[in-house]
N, C-alpha and C positions, 0 to 999 in steps of 0.2 A: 601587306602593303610594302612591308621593307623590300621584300624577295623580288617586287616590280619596280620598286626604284632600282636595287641593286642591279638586278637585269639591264635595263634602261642606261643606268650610267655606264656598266661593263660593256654594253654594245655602241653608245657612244665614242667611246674611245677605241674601241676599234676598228669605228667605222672612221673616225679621224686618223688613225695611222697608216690606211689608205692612202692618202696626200703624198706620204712617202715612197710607197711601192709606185703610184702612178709618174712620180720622177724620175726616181730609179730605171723606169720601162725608157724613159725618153732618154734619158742618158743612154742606157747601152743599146736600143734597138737601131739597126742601119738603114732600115725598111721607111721609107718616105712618109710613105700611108699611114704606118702606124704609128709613127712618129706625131705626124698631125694631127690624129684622134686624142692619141695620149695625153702630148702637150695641151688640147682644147682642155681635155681631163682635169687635167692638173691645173690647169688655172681656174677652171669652174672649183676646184675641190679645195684649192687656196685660199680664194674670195669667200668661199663659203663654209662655216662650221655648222655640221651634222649635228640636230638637235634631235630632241624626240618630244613630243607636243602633242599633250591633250587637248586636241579640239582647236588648233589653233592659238587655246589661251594662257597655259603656263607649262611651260617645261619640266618634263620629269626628270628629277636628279635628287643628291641627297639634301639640300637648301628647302625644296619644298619639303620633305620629309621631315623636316626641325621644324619648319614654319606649322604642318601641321600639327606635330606634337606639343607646339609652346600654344597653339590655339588651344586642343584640351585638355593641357594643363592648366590654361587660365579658365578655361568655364569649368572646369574641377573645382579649380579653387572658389571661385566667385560661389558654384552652389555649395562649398562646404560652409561659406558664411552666411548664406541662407538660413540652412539647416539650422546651422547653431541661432543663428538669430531667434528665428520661432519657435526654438525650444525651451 
């Protein structure tokens, strides 16, 4: 599980430092056309941060990866008091 959040977050961020190559293109290119593609670029890519999303319903990154671990840590815990309870 780590290995696909870690993935996830490593492609995130470089699919956000994009934003900055597609300025870059607009600053130095002379070419009309690709200028106005670029700049479209760069503004779609401004207004928007690149996430990666299971299903629509939560974002993989390293936050859900703690969130899942403090979940099985606490039903770890909860059935270690079980156990000891009924014994």
């Amino acid at each position: 599980m780590f290995f696909y959040v870690f993935v996830a977050n490593k492609t995130m961020k470089e699919a956000n430092k994009i934003k900055r190559t597609a300025i870059d293109i607009v600053i130095s290119t002379r070419n009309k056309d690709i200028r106005k593609e670029t700049n479209a670029l760069a503004l779609q890519l401004c207004h928007e941060e690149i996430q990666i999303v299971a299903g629509g319903f939560f974002v993989i990154d390293y936050p859900l990866l703690f969130e899942m671990m403090a979940a099985c840590s606490t039903y770890i815990v909860i059935t270690i008091q079980f156990i000891d309870v009924n014994l």
